[in-house]
N, C-alpha and C positions, 0 to 999 in steps of 0.2 A: 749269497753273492749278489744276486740282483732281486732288488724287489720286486720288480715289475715286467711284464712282457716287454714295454718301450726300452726299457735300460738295456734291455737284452739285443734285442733289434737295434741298438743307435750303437752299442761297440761291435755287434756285427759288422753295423756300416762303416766306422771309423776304420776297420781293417781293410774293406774295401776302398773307402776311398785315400789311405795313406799308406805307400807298398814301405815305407821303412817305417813305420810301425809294425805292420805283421815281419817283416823281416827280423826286427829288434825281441820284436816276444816268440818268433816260432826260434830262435840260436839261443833265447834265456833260457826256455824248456827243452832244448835238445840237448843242452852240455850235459846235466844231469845224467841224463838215458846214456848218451854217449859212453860217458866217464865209469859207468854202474854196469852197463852191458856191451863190454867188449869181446873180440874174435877170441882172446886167450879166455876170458872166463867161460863163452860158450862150450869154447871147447872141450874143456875142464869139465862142462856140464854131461855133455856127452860123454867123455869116458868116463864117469858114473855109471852111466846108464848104460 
């Protein structure tokens, strides 16, 4: 993903300093989880267990 320590460090920055950027990429990566781990599946999980 990144080759270098600065690559790393300058999109850290970019999240800092643009808040709909990190807004736009923390809802990309949340729908997933959201959609994969819901109240009905945990639950489900649990009366397994």
């Amino acid at each position: 993903m990144f080759q270098e320590v600065g690559e790393y460090v300058g999109a850290i920055g970019r999240l800092f300093d643009s808040e709909q950027l990190g807004v736009k990429l923390s809802s990309n990566e949340r729908a997933p989880i959201e959609q994969e781990y819901t109240r009905e599946r945990a639950g489900a999980f649990d009366e397994k267990v």
